[in-house]
Structure formats: structure tokens, C-alpha cells
SEGULO-13560 format. One line per field, with one value per residue (C-alpha): residue in three letters; chain; residue number from 1; z, x, y. Coordinates in steps of 0.02 Angstrom, whole numbers, plus 50000, padded with zeros to 5 digits. Each point is the difference from the previous one (the first is absolute). Layout:
code: c(ALA / ...)
unit: c(A / ...)
pos: c(NUM / ...)
Z: c(Z / ...)
X: c(X / ...)
Y: c(Y / ...)
REM end
This chain:
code: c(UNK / UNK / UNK / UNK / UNK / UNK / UNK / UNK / UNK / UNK / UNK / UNK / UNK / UNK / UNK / UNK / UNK / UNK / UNK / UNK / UNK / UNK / UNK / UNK / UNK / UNK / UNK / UNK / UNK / UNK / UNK / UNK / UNK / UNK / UNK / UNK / UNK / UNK / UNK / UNK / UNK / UNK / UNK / UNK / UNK / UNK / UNK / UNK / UNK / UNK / UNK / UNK / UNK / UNK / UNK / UNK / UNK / UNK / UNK / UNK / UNK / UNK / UNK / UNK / UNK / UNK / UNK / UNK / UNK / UNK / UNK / UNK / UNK / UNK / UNK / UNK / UNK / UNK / UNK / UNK / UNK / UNK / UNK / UNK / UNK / UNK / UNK / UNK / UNK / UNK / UNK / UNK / UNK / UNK / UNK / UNK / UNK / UNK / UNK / UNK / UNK / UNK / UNK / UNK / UNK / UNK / UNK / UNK / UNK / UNK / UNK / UNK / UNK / UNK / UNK / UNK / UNK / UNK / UNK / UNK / UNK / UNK / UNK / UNK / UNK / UNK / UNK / UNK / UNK / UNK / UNK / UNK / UNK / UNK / UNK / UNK / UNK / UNK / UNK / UNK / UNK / UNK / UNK / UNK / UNK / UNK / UNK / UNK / UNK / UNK / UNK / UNK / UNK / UNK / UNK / UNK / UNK / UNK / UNK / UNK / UNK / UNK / UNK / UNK / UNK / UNK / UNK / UNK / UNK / UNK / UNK / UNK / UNK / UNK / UNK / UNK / UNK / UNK / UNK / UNK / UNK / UNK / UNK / UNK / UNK / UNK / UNK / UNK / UNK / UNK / UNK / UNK / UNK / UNK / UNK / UNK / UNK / UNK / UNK / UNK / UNK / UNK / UNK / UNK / UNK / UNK / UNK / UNK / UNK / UNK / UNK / UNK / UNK / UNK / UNK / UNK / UNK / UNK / UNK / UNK / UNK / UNK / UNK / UNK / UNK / UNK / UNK / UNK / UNK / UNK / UNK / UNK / UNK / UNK / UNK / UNK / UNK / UNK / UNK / UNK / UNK / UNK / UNK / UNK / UNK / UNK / UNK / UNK / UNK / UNK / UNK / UNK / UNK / UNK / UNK / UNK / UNK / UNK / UNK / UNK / UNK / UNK / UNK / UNK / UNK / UNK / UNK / UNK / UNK / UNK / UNK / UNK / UNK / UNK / UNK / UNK / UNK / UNK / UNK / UNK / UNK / UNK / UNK / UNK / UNK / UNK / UNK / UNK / UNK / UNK / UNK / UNK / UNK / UNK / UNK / UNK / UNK / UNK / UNK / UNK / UNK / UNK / UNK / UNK / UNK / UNK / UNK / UNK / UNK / UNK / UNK / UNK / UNK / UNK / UNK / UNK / UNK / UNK / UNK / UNK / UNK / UNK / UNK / UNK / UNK / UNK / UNK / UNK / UNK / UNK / UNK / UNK / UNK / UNK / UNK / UNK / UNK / UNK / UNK / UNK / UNK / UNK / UNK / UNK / UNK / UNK / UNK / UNK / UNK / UNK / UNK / UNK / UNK / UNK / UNK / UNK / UNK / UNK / UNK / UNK / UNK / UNK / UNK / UNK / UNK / UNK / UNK / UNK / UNK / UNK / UNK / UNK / UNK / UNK / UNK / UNK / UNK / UNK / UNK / UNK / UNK / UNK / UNK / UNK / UNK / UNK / UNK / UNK / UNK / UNK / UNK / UNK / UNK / UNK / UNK / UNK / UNK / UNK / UNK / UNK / UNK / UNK)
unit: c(A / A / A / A / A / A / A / A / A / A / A / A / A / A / A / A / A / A / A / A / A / A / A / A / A / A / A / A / A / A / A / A / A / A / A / A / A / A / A / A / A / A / A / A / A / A / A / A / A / A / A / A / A / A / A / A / A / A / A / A / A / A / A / A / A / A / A / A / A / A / A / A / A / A / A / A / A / A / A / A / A / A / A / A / A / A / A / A / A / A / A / A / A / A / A / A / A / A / A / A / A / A / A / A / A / A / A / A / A / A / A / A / A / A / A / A / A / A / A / A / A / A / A / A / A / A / A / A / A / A / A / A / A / A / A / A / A / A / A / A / A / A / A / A / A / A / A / A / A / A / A / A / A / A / A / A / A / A / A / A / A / A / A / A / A / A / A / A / A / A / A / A / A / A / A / A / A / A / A / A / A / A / A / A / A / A / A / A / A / A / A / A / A / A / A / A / A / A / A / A / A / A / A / A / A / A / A / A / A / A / A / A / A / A / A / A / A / A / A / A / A / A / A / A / A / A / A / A / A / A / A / A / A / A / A / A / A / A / A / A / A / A / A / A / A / A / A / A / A / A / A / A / A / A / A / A / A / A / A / A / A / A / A / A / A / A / A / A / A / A / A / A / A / A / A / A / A / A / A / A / A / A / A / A / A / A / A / A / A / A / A / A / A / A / A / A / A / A / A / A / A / A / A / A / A / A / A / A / A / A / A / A / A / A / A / A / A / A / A / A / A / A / A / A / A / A / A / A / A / A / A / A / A / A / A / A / A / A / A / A / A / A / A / A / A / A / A / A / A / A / A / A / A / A / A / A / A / A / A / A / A / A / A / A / A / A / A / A / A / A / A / A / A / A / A / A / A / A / A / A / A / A / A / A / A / A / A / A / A / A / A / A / A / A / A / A / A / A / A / A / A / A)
pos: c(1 / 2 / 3 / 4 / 5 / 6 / 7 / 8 / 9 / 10 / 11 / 12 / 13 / 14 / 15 / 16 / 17 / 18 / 19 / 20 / 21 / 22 / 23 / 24 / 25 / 26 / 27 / 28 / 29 / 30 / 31 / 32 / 33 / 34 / 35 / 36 / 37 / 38 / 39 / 40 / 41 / 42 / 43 / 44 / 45 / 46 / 47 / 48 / 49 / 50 / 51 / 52 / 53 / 54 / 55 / 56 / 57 / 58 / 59 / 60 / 61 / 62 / 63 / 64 / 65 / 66 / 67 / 68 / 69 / 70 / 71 / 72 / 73 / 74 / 75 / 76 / 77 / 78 / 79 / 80 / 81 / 82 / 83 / 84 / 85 / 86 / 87 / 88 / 89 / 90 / 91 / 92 / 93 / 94 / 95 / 96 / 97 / 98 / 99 / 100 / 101 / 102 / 103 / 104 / 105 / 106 / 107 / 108 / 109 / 110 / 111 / 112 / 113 / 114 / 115 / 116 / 117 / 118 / 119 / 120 / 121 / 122 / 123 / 124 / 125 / 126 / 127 / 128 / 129 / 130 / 131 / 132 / 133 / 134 / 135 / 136 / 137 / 138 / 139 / 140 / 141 / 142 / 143 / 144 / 145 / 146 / 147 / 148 / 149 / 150 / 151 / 152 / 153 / 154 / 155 / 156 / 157 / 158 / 159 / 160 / 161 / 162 / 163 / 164 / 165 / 166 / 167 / 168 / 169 / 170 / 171 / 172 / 173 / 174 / 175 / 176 / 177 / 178 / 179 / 180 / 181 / 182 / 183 / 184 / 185 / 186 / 187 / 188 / 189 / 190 / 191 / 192 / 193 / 194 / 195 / 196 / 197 / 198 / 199 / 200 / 201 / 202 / 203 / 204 / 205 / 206 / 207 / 208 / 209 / 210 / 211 / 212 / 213 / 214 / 215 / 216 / 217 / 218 / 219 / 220 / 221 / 222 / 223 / 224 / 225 / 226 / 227 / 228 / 229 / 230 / 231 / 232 / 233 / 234 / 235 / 236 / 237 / 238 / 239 / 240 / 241 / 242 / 243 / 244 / 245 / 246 / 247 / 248 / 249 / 250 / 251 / 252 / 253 / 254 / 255 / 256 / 257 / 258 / 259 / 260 / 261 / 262 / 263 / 264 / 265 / 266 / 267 / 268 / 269 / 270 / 271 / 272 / 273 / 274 / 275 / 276 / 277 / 278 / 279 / 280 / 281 / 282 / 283 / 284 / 285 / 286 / 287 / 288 / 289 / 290 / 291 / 292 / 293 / 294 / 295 / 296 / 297 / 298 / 299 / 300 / 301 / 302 / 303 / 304 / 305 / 306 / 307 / 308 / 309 / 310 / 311 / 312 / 313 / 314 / 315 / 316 / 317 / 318 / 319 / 320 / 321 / 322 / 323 / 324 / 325 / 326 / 327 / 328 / 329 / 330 / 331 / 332 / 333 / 334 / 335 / 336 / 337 / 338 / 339 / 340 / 341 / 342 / 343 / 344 / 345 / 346 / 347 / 348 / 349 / 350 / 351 / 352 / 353 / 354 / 355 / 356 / 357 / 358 / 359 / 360 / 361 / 362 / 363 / 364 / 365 / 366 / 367 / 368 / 369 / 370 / 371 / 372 / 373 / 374 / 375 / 376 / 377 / 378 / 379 / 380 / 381 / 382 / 383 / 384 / 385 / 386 / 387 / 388 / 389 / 390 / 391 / 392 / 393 / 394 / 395 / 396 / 397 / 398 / 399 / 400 / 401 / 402)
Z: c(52982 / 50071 / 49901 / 50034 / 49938 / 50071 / 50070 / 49901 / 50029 / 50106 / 49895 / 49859 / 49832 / 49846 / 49880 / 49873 / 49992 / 50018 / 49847 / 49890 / 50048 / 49954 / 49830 / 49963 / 50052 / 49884 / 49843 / 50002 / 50002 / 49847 / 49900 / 50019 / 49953 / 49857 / 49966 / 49980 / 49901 / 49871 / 50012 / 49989 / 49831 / 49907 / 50015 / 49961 / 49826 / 50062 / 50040 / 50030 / 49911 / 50093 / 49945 / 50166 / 50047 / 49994 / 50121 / 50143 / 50184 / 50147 / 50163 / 50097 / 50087 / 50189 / 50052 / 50043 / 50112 / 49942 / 50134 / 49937 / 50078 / 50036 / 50077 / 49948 / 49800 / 49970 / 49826 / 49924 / 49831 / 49866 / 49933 / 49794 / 49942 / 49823 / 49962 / 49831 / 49910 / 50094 / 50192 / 50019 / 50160 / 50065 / 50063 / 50100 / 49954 / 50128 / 50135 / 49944 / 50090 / 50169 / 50026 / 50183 / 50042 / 49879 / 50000 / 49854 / 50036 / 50187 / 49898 / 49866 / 50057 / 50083 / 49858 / 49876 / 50121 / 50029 / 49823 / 49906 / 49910 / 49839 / 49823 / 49968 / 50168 / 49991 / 49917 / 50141 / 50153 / 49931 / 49966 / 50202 / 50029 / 49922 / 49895 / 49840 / 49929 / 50055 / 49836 / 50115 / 50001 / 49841 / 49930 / 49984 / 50144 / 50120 / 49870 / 50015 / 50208 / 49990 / 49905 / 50140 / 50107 / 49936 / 49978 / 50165 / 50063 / 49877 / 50095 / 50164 / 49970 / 49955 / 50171 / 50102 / 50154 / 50070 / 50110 / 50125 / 50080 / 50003 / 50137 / 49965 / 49824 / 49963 / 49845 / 49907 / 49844 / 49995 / 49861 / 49910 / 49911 / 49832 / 49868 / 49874 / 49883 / 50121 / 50137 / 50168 / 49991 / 50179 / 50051 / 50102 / 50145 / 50119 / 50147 / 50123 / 50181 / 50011 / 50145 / 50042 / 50001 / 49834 / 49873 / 49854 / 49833 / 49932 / 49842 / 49905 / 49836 / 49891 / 50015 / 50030 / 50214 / 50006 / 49877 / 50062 / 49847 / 50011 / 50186 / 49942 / 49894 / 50131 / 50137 / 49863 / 49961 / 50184 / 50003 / 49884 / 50066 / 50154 / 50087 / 50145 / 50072 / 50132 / 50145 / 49987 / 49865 / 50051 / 49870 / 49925 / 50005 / 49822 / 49925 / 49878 / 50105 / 50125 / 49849 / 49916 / 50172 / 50056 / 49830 / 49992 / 50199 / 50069 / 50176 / 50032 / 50099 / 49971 / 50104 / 49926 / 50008 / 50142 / 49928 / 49835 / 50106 / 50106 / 49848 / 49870 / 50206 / 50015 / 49802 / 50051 / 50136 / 49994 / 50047 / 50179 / 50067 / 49906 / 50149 / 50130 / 49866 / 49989 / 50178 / 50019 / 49880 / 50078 / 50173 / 49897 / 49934 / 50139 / 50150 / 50071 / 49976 / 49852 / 50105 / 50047 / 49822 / 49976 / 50131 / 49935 / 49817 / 50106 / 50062 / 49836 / 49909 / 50133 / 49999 / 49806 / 49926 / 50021 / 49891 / 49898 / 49956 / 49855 / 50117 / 50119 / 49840 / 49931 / 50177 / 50028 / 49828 / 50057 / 50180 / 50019 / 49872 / 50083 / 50164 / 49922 / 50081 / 50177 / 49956 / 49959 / 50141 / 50075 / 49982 / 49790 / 50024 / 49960 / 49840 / 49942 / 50022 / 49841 / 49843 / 50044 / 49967 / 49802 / 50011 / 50091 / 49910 / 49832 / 50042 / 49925 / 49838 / 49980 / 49952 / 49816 / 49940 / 50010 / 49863 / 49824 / 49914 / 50081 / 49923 / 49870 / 49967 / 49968 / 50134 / 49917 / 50009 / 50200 / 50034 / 49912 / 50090 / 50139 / 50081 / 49970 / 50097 / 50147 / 50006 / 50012 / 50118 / 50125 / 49985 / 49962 / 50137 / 50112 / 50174 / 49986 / 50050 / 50183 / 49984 / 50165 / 50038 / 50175 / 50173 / 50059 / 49981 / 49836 / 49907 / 50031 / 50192 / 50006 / 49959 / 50108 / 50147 / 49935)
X: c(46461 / 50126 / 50124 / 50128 / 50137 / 50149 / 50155 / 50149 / 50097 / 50158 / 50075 / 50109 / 49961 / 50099 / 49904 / 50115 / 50029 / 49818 / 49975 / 50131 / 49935 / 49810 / 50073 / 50096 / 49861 / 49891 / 50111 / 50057 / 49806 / 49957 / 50154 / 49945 / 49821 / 50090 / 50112 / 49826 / 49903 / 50152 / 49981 / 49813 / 50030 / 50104 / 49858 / 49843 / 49972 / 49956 / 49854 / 49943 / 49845 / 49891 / 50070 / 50057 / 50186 / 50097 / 50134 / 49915 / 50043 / 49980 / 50015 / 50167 / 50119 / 50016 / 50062 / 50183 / 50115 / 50158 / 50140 / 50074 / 50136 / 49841 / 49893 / 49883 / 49909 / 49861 / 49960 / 49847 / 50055 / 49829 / 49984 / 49912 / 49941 / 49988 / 49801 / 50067 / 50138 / 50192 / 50016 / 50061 / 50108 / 50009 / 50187 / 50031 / 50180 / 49988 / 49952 / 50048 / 49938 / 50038 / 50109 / 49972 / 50152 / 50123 / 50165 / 49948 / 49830 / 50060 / 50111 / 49877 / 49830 / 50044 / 50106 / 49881 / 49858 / 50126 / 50060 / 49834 / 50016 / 50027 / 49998 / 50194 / 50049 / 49891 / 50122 / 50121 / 49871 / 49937 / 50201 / 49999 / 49839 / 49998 / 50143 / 50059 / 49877 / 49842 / 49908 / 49833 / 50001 / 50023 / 49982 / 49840 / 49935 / 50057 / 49904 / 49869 / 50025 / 49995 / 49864 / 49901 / 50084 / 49955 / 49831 / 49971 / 50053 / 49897 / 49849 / 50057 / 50034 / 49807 / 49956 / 49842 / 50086 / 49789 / 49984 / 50162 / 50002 / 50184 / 50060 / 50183 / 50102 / 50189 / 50053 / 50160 / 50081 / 50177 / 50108 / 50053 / 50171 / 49919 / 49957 / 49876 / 50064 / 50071 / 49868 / 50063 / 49872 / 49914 / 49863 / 49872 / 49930 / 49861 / 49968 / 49862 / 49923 / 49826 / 49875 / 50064 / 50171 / 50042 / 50151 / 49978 / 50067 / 49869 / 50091 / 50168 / 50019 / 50139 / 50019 / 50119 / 50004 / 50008 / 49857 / 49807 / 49942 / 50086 / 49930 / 49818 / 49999 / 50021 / 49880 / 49858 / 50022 / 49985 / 49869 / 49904 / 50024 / 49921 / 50110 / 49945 / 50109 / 50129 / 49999 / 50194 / 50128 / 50200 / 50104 / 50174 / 49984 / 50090 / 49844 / 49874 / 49879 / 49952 / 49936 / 49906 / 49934 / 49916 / 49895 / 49958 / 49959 / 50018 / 49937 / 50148 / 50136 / 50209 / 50131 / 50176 / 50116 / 50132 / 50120 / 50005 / 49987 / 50159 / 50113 / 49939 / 50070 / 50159 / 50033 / 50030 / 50120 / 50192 / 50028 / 50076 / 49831 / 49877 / 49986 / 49978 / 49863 / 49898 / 50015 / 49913 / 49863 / 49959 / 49973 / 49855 / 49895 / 50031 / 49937 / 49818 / 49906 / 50002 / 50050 / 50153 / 50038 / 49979 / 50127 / 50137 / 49956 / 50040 / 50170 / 50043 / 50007 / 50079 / 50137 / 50030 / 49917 / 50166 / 50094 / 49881 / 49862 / 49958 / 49959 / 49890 / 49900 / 49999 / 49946 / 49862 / 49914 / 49914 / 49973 / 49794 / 50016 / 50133 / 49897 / 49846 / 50017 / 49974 / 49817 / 49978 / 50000 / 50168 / 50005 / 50001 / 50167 / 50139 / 49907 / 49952 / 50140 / 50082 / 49979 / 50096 / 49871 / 50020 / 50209 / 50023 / 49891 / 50074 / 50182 / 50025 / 49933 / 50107 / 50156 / 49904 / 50060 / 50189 / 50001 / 50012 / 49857 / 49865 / 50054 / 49896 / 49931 / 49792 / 49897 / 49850 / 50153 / 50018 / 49814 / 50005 / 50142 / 50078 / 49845 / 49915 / 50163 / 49996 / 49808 / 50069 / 50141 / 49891 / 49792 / 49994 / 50129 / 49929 / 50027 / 50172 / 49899 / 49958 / 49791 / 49960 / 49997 / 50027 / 50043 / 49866 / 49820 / 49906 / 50026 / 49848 / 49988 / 50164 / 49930 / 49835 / 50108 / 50100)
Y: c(48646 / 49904 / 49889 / 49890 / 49889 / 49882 / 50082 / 49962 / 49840 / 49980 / 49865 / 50107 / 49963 / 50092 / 50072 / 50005 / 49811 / 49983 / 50119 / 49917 / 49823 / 50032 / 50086 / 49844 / 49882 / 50119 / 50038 / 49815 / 49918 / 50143 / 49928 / 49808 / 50030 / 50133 / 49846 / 49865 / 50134 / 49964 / 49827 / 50009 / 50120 / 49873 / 49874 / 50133 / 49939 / 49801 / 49917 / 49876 / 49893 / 50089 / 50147 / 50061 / 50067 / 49835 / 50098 / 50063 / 50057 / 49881 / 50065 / 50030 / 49883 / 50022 / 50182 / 49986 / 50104 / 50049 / 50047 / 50143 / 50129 / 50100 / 49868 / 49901 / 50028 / 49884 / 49965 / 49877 / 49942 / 49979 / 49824 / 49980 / 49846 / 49943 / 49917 / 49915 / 49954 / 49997 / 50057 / 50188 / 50053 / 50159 / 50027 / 50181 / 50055 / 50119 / 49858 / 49845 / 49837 / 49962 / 50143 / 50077 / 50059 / 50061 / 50138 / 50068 / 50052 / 50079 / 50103 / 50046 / 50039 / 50141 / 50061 / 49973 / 50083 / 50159 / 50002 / 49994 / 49875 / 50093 / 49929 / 50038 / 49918 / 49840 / 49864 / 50066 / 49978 / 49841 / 49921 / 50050 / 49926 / 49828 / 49981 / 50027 / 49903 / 50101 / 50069 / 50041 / 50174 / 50097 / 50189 / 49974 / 49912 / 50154 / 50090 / 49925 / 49991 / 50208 / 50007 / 49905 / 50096 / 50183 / 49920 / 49953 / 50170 / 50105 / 49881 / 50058 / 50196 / 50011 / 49893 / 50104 / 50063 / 50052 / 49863 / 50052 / 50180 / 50047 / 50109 / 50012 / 50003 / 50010 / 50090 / 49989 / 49965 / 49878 / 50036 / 49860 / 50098 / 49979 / 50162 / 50030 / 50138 / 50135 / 49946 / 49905 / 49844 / 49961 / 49874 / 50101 / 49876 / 50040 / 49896 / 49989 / 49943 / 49959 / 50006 / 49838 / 50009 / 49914 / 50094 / 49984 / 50059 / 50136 / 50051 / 49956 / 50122 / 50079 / 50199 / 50134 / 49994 / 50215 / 50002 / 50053 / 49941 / 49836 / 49994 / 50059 / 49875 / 49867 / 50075 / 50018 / 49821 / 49937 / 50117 / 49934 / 49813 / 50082 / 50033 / 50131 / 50131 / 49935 / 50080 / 50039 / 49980 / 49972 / 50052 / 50094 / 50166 / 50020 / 49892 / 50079 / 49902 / 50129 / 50130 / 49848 / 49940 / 50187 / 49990 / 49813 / 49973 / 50158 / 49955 / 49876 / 50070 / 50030 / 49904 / 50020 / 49855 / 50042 / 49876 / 50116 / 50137 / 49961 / 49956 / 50154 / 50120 / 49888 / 50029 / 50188 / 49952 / 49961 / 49810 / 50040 / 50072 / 49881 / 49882 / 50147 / 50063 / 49832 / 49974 / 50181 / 49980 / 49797 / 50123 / 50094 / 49850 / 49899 / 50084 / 49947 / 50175 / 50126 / 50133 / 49907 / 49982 / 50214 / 50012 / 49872 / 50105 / 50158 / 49904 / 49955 / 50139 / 50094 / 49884 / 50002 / 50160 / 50080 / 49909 / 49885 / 50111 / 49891 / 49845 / 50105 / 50064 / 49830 / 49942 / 50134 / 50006 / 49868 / 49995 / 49995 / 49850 / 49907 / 50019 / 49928 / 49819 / 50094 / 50026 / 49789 / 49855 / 49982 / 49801 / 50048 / 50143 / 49878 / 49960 / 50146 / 50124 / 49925 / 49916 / 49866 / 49865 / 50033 / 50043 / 49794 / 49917 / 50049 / 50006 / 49812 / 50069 / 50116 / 49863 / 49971 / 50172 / 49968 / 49901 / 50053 / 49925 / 50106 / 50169 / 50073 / 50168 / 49976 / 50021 / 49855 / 49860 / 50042 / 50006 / 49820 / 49943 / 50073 / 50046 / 49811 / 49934 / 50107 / 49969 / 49826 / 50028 / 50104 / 49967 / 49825 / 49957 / 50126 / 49902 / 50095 / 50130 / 50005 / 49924 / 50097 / 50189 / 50051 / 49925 / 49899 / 50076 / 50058 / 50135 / 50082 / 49956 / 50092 / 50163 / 49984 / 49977 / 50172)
REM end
């Protein structure tokens, strides 16, 4: 079987300005056509002598591109038409006519995007947005805007996952710094590499990130979306995943995250020996052969057993896991030593939880919220997540050649 896809571009592009752009291009068309449902709902009870809708929705004027601080946002405004009685005019507040260029959009797209556009901060936002006189958004629109939202994502958490065999997931769980009760509140993400190269977000749930059960819960649930067993899984070592992994697909194997690994060693070391530390432990996962990587083990903990014998244990607990990726084509080592694919991708999100109106102690109001948004912030915008796995050959083809 022998699979293939392009080799990654030389021209740079950032994909966090990418991801912020495509959310603003995304959140802005919702709250238009949010903004004409509202028109639409004023007019529901008229009609016309045929007894039709005498307010009614006519198409959209020309998409538009708006030059923002980000780049460019298009935008196509909807158009209603009136069949009886006095014309009706559908005015955005949010996009007023002819404007393509405007200050106050560059410096609020972004911010609303980043922010989250909640209910509390909307008269704010839109004052930035249009001016003073913008009344298009109110408490209830973004409720109504989350509850498409949450919708939306309860679709795609139930999506079949039979049709791709995945060969490689990520596991990890981001804190977002919010509580429920006397429980640190974490959004447990899964993603995965097909046959063909493609990542893609598998699973993005609530739990307790040291929990099996919270972790069972997730595997069982790809599981049944058919989801078969990967042949490796790249994860924290401090996870409740591995536990919950051996019972739900047992055959898939363990490769610890050496980024984790390297700052839970360096945690038992004083600050003038953490860069001689890291430097040692880099020699173990990047030599060519596994035996090299025993040796520079050996080295290690003969140079800080002595003193450090907490870092060596830390270091050795998990030596046959942290050697895993040795056993996998070479081309796929820089991506699967670490969960790093999961930690970059979600770093933007992370800003929403400084703020004070997204603390709150039940666990249902962040499944309804908090995870909807990062769903948001991380699936739906998933080209800031690299589309291709590997170097320049298929994933598959990689490990015939091996």
C-alpha cells in the first residue's frame, strides 16, 4: 500500500493569524445571518394575500473582503425582500454598507474572536466595532450563537471515525484554570493521523486529566464511532490515559511525551544544572539507534544519580516507554516523541480563562460552554493544525520501507 501526499511548502504561513482570521470570517458571517433571522422574526406574523411571508429572504449581496490587522475577512451580507405592502431593508450593524476597510474592525475581530464574544462584553466589542450606535448584537443573540454552536459540536462528537484507519493519536488534557467544586476542570483532547496523513481532532471532552475513568470514557466513545486501535499513542506520562487505553485498545502501544518527560527530571534539579540536565536527556532521544539511546541513559544517570536521585528515578520509571518511537519509521520520530501537536494548537485558547466571567463551579455549564468554544477555537479552524503528517511519503509507505 503505498500513499502519498505533498511535501510541506517553503513559503511561511502563520497559523495563528490564519486561525484567528478564519474564526473572525466565521463568527462574523454566524452574527449577520443571527442579525437577519431577527429581522426576519419581527416580520413572521405578515403575509401577504396569498397568504405567504410578506418578509422573506432574498439572496446575498456580493461577498466582500474586509482588510483587517489580520488580513483579509470576507463577509456576504443576506438581502430580504418585502412581496406586499412597504419595502423592508436589511441593514448589518456589524457590517454596514460599503465598509471594506475600517480601524475599528482591525482592532476588533481579533478581540472579539480571542475574547469570546461573551454576553457581558458585547455592548463593549460592538462600541469598538461599529460605533456607539451598534444595537446588532444583544444578550440574546450570542445566546442564541452558542446554542448553534454547542449544537453543531454535539453533531460532530457522534461523527463515524470507520471509514479512516488511524495509525497515530496524541492524548492530553489543557487546563483551562477554571474549578468545579474542589475539582481542577480540564478539556481532554485526542488527536489523530490517518493512513493518509490527515490530523485530525478525534475527541474534545470535559474530565479530570489523572482520571481512568474520565479517560475510559473518551476511548469507549471513539471506540464506538469505530474507531480501531492506533498503532501507537504519544502521551504525558501523568495521564489516566495509559490505564484506560490497556482495557479499551489493548494492542496499541505506549510512547511517553519527552517534552513532559524532560520538565517533570529538571523539576527535581536546582536551576544551575537544569540546562546541563536537558542537554543530557536531548543526547538520549536524539541519537539514530536505540542502543545509542541505552548508553546516553547509562551516561545520564551516572552523571546525576549521585546527587539527584529523584531525577534519575523520575527519568528511568519510564525508560522502555520513552524508547517506544525507536520501534516506528524514523521519518515519523520528530512527531511522535511528544505531544506537542495538542500543547500548540491550543495555546491561543488558553487567553479566554484570564478573565473573570468564565469562573463557575458546575461541571454541565463548562460542557455547555467552555468546551463548545474550544471546539470552535480548535476543530472548526483546524488548518492551525499542520493538514499533513510526516516528511514527504505516506504514512503507511513509511512503515513498509521500515
Amino acid at each position: 500500500m503505498f500513499l502519498s501526499f505533498p511535501r510541506q511548502s517553503t513559503v511561511f504561513e502563520d497559523p495563528l493569524t490564519q486561525l484567528l482570521r478564519e474564526g473572525a470570517r466565521k463568527l462574523l458571517q454566524q452574527a449577520v445571518e443571527v442579525e437577519l433571522q431577527s429581522v426576519l422574526a419581527r416580520y413572521r406574523q405578515e403575509f401577504d394575500e396569498c397568504g405567504k411571508a410578506r418578509v422573506v429572504r432574498n439572496g446575498y449581496h456580493p461577498e466582500r473582503e474586509i482588510q483587517t490587522g489580520i488580513g483579509p475577512v470576507s463577509v456576504k451580507v443576506p438581502k430580504v425582500r418585502a412581496r406586499s405592502g412597504k419595502p423592508v431593508t436589511f441593514h448589518s450593524a456589524l457590517v454596514p454598507p460599503y465598509v471594506r476597510k475600517a480601524k475599528s474592525l482591525e482592532a476588533a475581530l481579533p478581540w472579539l474572536y480571542l475574547k469570546g464574544v461573551s454576553s457581558g462584553e458585547m455592548e463593549e466589542a460592538l462600541k469598538v466595532l461599529v460605533g456607539p450606535e451598534a444595537t446588532g448584537l444583544s444578550a440574546s443573540t450570542v445566546s442564541r450563537l452558542k446554542k448553534e454552536w454547542a449544537g453543531q459540536y454535539g453533531t460532530w462528537r457522534q461523527s463515524p471515525l470507520d471509514k479512516d484507519e488511524w495509525v497515530y493519536i496524541w492524548a492530553d488534557g489543557i487546563y483551562s484554570g477554571l474549578r468545579a467544586e474542589d475539582v481542577k476542570l480540564c478539556t481532554l483532547v485526542v488527536i489523530g493521523v490517518n493512513a493518509l496523513g490527515q490530523k485530525k481532532f478525534l475527541a474534545i471532552e470535559d474530565g479530570v486529566r489523572e482520571s481512568t475513568q474520565s479517560w475510559r470514557e473518551v476511548l469507549v466513545k471513539l471506540k464506538k464511532r469505530g474507531m480501531n486501535a492506533p498503532k501507537l499513542a504519544v502521551g504525558d506520562g501523568a495521564l489516566g490515559f495509559w490505564a484506560a487505553l490497556d482495557e479499551v485498545f489493548s494492542a496499541t502501544r505506549h510512547q511517553r511525551c519527552w517534552v513532559h518527560k524532560t520538565n517533570n527530571i529538571t523539576g527535581y534539579l536546582p536551576k544551575t544544572v537544569q540546562d546541563k540536565a536537558r542537554t543530557a536527556v536531548k543526547d538520549i532521544w536524539m541519537v539514530p539507534t536505540r542502543a545509542q539511546a541505552e548508553t546516553a541513559f547509562d551516561l545520564f544517570v551516572e552523571q546525576f544519580e549521585g546527587k539527584y536521585p529523584r531525577a534519575v528515578e523520575w527519568l528511568l520509571k519510564d525508560q522502555h516507554d520513552l524508547l517506544t518511537f525507536y520501534d516506528f519509521p524514523q521519518m515519523h520520530w520528530q512527531s511522535i516523541r511528544t505531544s506537542n501537536p495538542i500543547e500548540s494548537t491550543f495555546a491561543t485558547c488558553q487567553c479566554w480563562f484570564k478573565f473573570p466571567h468564565y469562573r463557575w463551579s458546575k461541571i454541565p455549564q463548562f460542557e455547555g460552554l467552555v468546551t463548545s468554544q474550544v471546539y470552535w477555537s480548535a476543530l472548526t479552524f483546524s488548518f492551525g493544525l499542520p493538514r499533513r503528517f510526516g516528511g514527504g511519503g505516506g504514512v503507511m509507505e513509511a512503515f513498509e520501507r521500515t
